[in-house]
C-alpha positions as CSV (number, residue, x, y, z in Angstrom):
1,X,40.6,-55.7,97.8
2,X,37.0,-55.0,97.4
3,X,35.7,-53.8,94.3
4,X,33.7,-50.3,94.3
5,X,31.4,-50.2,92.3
6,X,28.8,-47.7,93.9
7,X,28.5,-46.2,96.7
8,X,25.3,-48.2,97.7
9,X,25.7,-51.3,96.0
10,X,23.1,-54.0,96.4
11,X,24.4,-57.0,97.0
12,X,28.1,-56.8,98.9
13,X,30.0,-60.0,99.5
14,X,33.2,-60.0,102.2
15,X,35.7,-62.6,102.2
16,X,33.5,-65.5,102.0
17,X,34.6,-68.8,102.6
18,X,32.4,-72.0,101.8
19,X,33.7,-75.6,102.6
20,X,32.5,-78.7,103.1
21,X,33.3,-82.4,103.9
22,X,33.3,-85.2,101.3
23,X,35.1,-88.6,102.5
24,X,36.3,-87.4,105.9
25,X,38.1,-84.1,103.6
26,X,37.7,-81.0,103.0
27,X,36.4,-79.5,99.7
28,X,37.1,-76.1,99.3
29,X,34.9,-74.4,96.9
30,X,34.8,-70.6,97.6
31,X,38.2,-69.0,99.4
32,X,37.4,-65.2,100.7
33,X,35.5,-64.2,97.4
34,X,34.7,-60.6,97.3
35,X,32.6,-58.4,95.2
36,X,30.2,-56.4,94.7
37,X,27.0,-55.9,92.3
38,X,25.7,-52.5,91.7
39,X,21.8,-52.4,91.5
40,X,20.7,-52.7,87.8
41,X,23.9,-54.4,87.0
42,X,24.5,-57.6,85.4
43,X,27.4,-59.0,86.6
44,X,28.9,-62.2,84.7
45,X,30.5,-64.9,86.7
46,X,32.4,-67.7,84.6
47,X,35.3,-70.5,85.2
48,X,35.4,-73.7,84.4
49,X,33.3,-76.6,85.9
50,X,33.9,-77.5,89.8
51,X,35.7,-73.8,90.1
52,X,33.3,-72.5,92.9
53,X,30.6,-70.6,90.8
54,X,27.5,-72.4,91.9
55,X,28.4,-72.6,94.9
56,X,29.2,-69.0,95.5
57,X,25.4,-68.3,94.1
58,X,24.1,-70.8,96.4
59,X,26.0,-69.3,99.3
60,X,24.4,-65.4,98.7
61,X,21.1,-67.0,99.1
62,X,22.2,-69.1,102.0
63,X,21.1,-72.2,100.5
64,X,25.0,-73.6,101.7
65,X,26.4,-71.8,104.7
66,X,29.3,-70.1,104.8
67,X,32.3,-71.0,107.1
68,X,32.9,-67.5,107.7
69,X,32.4,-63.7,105.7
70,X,29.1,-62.0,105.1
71,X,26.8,-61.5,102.4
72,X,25.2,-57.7,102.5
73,X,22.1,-57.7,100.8
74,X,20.8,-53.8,100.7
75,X,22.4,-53.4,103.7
76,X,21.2,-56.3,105.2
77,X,23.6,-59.4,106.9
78,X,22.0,-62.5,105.5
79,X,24.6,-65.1,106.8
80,X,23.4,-63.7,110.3
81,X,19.6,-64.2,109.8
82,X,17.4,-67.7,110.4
83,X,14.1,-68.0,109.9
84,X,11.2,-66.2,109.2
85,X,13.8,-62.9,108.4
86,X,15.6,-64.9,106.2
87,X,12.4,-66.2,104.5
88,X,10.7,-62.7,104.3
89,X,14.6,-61.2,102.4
90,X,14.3,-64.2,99.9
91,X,11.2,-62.9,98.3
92,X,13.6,-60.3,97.4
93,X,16.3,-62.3,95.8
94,X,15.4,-65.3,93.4
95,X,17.3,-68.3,91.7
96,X,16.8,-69.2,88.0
97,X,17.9,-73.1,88.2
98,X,20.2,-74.7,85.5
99,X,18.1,-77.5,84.4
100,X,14.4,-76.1,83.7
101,X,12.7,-79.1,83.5
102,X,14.3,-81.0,86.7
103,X,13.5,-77.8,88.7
104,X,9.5,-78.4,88.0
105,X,7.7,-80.5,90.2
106,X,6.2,-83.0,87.7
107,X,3.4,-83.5,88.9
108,X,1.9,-80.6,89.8
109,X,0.8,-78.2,86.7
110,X,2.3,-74.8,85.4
111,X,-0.3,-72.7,86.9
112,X,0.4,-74.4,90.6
113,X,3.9,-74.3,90.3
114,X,4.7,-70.6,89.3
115,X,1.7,-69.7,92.2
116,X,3.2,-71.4,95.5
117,X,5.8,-68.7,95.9
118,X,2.2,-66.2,96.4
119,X,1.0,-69.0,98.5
120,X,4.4,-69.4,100.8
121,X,4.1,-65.6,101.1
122,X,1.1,-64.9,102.3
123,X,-0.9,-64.1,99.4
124,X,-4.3,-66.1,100.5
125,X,-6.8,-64.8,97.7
126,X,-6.7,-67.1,94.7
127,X,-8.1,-64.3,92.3
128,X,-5.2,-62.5,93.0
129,X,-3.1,-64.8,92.9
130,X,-3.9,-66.4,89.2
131,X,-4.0,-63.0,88.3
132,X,-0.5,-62.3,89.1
133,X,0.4,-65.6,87.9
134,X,-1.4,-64.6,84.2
135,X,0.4,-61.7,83.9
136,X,4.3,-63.2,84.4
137,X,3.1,-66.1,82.1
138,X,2.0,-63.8,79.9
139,X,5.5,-61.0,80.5
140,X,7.7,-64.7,79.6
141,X,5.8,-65.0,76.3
142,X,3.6,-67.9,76.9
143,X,-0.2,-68.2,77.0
144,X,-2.1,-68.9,80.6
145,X,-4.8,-70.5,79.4
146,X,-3.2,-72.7,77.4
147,X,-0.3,-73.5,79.7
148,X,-1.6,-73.2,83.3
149,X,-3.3,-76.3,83.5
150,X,-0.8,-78.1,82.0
151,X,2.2,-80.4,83.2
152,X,6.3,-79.8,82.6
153,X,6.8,-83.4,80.7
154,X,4.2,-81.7,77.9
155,X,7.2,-78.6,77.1
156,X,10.2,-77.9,75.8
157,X,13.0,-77.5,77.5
158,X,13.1,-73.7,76.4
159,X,9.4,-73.8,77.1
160,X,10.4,-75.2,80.9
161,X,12.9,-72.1,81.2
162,X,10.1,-69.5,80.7
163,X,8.2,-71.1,83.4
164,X,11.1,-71.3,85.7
165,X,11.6,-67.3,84.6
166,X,8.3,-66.7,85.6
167,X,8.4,-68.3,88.7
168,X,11.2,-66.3,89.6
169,X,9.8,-63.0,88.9
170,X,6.0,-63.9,90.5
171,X,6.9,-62.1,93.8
172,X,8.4,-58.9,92.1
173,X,12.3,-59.8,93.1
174,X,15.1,-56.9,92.7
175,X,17.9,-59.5,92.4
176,X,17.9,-62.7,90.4
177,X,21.3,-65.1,90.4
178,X,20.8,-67.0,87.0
179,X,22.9,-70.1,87.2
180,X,23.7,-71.1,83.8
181,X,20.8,-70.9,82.6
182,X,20.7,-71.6,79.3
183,X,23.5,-73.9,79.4
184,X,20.9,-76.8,79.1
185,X,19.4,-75.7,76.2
186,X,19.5,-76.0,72.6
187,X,22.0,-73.3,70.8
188,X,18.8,-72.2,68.5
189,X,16.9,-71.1,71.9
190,X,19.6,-69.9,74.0
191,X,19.2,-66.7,72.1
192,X,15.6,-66.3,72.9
193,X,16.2,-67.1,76.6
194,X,18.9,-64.2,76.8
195,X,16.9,-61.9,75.1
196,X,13.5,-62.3,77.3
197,X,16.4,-62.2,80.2
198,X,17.3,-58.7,79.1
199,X,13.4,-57.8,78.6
200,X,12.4,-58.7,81.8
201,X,15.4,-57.1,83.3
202,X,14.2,-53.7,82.3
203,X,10.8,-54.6,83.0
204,X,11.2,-55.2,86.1
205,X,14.4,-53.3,86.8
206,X,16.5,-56.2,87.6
207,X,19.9,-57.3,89.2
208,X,21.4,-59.9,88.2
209,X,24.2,-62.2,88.9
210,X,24.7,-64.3,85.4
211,X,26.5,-67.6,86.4
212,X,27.8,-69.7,83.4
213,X,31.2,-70.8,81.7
214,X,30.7,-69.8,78.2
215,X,32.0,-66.3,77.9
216,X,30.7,-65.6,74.9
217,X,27.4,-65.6,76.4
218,X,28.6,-64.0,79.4
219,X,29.8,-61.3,76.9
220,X,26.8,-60.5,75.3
221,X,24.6,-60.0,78.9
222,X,27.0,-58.7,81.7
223,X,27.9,-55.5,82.2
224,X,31.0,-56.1,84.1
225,X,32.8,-60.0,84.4
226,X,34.1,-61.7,87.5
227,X,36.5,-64.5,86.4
228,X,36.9,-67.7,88.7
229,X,39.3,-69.9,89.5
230,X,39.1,-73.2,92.2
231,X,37.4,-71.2,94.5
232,X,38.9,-67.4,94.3
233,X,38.7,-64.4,91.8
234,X,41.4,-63.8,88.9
235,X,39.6,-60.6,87.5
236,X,36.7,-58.6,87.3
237,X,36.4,-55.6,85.3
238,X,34.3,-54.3,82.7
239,X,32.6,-56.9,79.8
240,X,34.1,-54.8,76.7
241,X,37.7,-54.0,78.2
242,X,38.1,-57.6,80.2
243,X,37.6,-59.0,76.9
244,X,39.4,-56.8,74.7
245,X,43.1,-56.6,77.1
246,X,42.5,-59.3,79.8
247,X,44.4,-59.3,82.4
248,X,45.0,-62.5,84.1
249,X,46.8,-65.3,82.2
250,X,43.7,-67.6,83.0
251,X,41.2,-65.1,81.5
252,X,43.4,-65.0,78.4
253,X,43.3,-68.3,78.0
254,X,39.7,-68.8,78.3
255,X,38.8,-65.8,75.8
256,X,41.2,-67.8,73.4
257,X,39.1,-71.1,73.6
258,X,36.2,-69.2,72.3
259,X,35.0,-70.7,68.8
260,X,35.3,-68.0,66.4
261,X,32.4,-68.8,63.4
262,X,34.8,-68.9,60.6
263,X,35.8,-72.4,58.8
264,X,38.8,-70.1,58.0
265,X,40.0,-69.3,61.1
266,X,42.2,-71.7,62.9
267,X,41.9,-72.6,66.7
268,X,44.7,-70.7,68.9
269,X,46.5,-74.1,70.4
270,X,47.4,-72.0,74.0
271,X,46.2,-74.4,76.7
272,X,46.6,-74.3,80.5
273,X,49.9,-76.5,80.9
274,X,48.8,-79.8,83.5
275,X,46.0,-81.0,85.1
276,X,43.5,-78.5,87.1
277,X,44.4,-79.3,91.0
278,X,41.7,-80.4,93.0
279,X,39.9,-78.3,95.2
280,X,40.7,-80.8,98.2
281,X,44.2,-79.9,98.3
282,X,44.4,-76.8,96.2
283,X,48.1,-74.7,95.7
284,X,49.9,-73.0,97.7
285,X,50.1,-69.1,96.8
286,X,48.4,-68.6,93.4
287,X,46.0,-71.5,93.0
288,X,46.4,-70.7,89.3
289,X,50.5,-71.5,89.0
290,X,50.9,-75.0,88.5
291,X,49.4,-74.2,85.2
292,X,50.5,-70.9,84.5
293,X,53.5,-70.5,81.7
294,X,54.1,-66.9,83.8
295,X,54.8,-68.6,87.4
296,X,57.4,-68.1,89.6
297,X,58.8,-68.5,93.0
298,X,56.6,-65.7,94.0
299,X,54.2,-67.4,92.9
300,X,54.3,-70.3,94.8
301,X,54.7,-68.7,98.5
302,X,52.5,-65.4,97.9
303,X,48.7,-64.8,97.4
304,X,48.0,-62.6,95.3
305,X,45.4,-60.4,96.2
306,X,42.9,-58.4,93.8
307,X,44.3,-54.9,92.7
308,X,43.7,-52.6,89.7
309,X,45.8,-53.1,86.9
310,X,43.5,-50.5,84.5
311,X,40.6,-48.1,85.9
312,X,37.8,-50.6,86.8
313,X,40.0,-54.0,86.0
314,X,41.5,-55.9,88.7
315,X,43.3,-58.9,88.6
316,X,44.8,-61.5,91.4
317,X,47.7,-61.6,89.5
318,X,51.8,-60.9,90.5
319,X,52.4,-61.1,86.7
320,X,49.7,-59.6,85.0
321,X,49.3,-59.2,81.3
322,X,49.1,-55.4,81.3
């Protein structure tokens, strides 16, 4: 069941599917995932490592190809275009990398690096085009002067981050996927990062898909949350109300393992039961019940499909908790 969120949303997936082969198997990292993202929306999508995340943000931009479903991008089919349509769309939809500073070429220097977007599309005056590149550097917070002629080895990693920021955000994108982006980072500057996240959101009147497994920071940022689980969604709904009566037993769980900063408060000891399957040969039914404390036989031969358990919260769930 598809998610409305608008009645002209801009970025609608379909039942995407994305595998591929490692040893002669097949991986299966994203099984008919659908949603949608509202423009101006933050939408948070979390799950543990190796559940499908990435991939699914890698799969919007066509950077890995589906198997089958579409990807709707204002209206527009981007699993059915190829070249230089495909190249023209991406200048409309960016990707903020994980690692800042293994995203930066090292040898080539700030100024260079946040400008070869311009040059790739088209922009052939080199005025304009270290103009353009002054004024992001200058949007992220840092100086163009002192950093353009500089290389990536001489900053910080949160310093690298701004730079990969700006890069994103030189050819005036409506949609940005941010894929954990400040999950390489130091805890004192992953606050700073957020924050010039939410600036240049309503600077530039952003989308953006947030892509990260700590929910506390996907609380603070998203407007609604998409929850992942080996490859398929357990529930989406609104940041506040997913957090405050989740709905899924694997969302519950994962809002439990959030550290609460209190010496005095004890850790909750609920834990998935087992080891996560692999996505090679994932479950039958729900992918989610050989760890669940709620399964059943139901569980086992059915699917469960996406429905709405609350107004705006659904949840793949034939159990859920409210």
């Amino acid at each position: 069941m598809m998610q409305q969120v608008s009645s002209d949303p801009l970025l609608k997936v379909e039942n995407l599917v994305v595998e591929y082969a490692v040893g002669g198997r097949t991986v299966h990292a994203v099984s008919g995932v659908s949603l949608e993202i509202a423009r101006g929306e933050t939408l948070g999508l979390v799950g543990e490592s190796g559940c499908g995340k990435s991939t699914l943000g890698r799969a919007v931009l066509q950077l890995r190809k589906a198997v089958s479903g579409k990807v709707l991008f204002d209206g527009h089919d981007l699993t059915a275009m190829q070249g230089d349509a495909l190249r023209k769309m991406r200048r409309r939809v960016q990707l903020i990398f994980q690692d800042p500073i293994a995203s930066l070429n090292p040898r080539r220097r700030i100024g260079d690096i946040v400008a070869e977007p311009l040059v790739i599309s088209g922009v052939a005056d080199p005025a304009k085009r270290k103009q353009i590149v002054d004024d992001v550097l200058s949007a992220v917070g840092l100086d163009p002067a002192l950093v353009g002629g500089r290389l990536p080895h001489e900053f910080s990693g949160g310093q690298c981050q701004r730079i990969c920021i700006a890069r994103a955000l030189v050819l005036n994108p409506e949609f940005i996927i941010c894929d954990e982006p400040v999950s390489a980072l130091d805890v004192s500057i992953r606050a700073q990062i957020l924050n010039l996240l939410e600036e240049m959101k309503a600077r530039y009147g952003l989308t953006l898909l947030f892509i990260a497994h700590d929910l506390a920071v996907v609380k603070s940022v998203s407007d609604r949350v998409a929850v992942m689980y080996l490859g398929r969604l357990c529930e989406v709904g609104p940041s506040e109300q997913l957090f405050a009566s989740p709905a899924h037993p694997y969302t519950a769980l994962l809002i439990e393992a959030i550290p609460v900063p209190d010496p005095d408060v004890r850790p909750t000891q609920s834990v998935p039961v087992g080891e996560p399957p692999s996505p090679i040969a994932p479950p039958s039914g729900c992918r989610f019940r050989t760890r669940c404390p709620r399964a059943d036989a139901r569980c086992v031969d059915e699917v469960p499909e996406l429905r709405m358990v609350a107004p705006g919260q659904f949840a793949a769930c034939h159990h859920p908790l409210i």
